[in-house]
C-alpha positions in Angstrom: 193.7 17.4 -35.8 192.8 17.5 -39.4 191.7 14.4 -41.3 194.9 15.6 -43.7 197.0 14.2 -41.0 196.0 10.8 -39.9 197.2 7.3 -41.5 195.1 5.8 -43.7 195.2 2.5 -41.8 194.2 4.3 -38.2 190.5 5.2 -40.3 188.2 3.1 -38.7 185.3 1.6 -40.7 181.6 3.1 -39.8 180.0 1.0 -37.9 176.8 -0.4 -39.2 173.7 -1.0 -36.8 171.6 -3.3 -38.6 167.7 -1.7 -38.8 164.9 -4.1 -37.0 162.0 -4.9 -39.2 160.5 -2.2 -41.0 157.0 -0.7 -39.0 155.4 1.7 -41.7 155.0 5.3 -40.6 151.5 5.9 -38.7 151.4 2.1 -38.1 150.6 1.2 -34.6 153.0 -1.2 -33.1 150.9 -4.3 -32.8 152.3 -7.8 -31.2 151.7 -10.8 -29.4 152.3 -11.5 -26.1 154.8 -13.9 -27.5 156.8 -11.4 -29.9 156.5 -9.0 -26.6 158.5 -11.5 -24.5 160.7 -12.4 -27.1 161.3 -8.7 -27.4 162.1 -8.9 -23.8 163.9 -12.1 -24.1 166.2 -10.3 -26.9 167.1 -7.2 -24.9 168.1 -9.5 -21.6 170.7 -11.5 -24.2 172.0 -8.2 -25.6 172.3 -6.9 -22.1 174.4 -9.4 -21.0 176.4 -9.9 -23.7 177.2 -6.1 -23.2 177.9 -7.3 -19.8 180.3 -9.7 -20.8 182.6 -7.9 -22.9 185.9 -7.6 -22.2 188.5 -10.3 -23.8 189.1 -7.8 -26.9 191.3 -5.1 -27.5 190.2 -1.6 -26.9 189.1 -0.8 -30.2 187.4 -4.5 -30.9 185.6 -3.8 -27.2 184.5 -0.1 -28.5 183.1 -1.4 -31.7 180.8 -4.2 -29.7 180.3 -1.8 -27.2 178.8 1.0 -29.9 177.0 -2.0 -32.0 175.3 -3.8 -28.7 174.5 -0.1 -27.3 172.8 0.5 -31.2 170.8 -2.8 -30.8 169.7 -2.3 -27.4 168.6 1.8 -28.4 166.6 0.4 -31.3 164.7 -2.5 -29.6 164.0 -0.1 -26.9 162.9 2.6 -29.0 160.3 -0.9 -30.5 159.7 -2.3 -27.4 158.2 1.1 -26.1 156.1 1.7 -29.4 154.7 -1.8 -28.7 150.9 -2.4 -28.1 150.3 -5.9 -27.0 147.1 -7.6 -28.4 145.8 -11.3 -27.3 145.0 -13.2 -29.9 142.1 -14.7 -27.7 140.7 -11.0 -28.1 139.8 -11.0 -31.2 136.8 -12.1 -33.3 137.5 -16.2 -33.1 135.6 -16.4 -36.6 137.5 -13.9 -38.7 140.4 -13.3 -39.5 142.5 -10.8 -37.3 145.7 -10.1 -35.8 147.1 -13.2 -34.2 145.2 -15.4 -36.4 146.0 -19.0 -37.7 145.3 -18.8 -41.2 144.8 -21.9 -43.8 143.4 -21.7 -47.0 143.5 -22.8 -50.4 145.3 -21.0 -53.3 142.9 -21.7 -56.1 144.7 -20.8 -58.8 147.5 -23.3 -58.3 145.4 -25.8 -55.8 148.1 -25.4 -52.7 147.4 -25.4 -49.5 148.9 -23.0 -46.8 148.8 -22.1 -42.9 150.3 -18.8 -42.1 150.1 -17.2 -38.6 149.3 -12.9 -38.5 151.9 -11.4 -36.3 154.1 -8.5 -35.3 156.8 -7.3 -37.9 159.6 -7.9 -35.2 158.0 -11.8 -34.5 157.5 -12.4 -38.5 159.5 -15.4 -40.0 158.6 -16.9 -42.9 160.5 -20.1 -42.5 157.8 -20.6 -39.8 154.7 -19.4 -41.1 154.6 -16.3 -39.4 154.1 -13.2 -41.3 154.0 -9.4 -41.0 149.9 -8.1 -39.7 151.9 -5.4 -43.1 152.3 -7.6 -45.6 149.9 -7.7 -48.7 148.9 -11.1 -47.8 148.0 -10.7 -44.5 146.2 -7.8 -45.5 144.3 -9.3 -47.9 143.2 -11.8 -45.2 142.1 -9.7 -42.6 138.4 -9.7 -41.9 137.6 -12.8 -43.9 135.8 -15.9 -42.8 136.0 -19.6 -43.4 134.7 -20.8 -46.5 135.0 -17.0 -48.6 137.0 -16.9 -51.7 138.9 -13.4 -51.6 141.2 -12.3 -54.3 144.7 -11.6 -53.7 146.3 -9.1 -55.9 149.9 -10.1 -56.6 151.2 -7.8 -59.3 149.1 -7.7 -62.5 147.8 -11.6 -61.0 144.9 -11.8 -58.5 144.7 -15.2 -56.9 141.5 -16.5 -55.7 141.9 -17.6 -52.1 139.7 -20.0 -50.2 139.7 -19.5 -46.2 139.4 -23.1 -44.8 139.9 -23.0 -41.2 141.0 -19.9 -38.6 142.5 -20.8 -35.2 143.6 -18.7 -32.2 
């Protein structure tokens, strides 16, 4: 039937699959054996809650249906892109994927910790940033006690590396 024909209220809005975390082209997947489980963890939940659908209407059901199916496609599509590394691995006295960072923002005398991780495991709140990230870039293959700048913008920040944990 032609579009013409059909009642403006029987149009059903798109629906919208929100994108995981962006993984720059060419990037290798990298994550801990953490953010792998919790990768796991996360398709299990969405698995059952597809299971446990069924107290809606049919089009309220579809719509979950389609959004939990888009969720699960996309974390599968991550999940097998994903190339575990142990943060044990690496080289305990630089800075590498994995890594506990802290160190000193000279420029306005604050102290951070930040912890290197997958883009799907990275949260801010806790500390844990992108291996992507400027920052983290900035970081990698430093040791304790080097100042490295951090370009920011037209600002570069001199950053002290005081301690790196595993």
């Amino acid at each position: 039937m032609s579009r013409g024909f059909v009642r403006e209220s029987d149009q059903e809005e798109p629906i919208v699959i929100p994108p995981r975390a962006i993984l720059p082209d060419g990037v290798i997947n990298y994550v801990t054996p953490n953010g792998h489980q919790e990768l796991k963890n996360e398709l299990q939940t969405l698995e059952t809650e597809l299971t446990n659908l069924g107290n809606e209407n049919e089009t309220d059901l579809r719509r979950s249906q389609t959004l939990i199916h888009g969720k699960i496609k996309l974390l599968k599509e991550r999940l097998a892109s994903a190339r575990t590394l142990n943060p044990e691995d690496q080289a305990q006295d630089e800075v590498r994927f994995g890594a506990t960072v802290k160190f000193k923002n000279k420029s306005v005398n604050a102290v951070q910790t930040i912890t290197i991780v997958g883009v799907d495991e990275a949260d801010v709140s806790k500390g844990k940033i992108a291996f992507t990230t400027p920052i983290a870039s900035a970081l990698a293959g430093s040791k304790v006690d080097e100042i490295i700048d951090f370009k920011l913008g037209s600002e570069t920040r001199k950053l002290e590396i005081l301690a790196i944990s595993y």
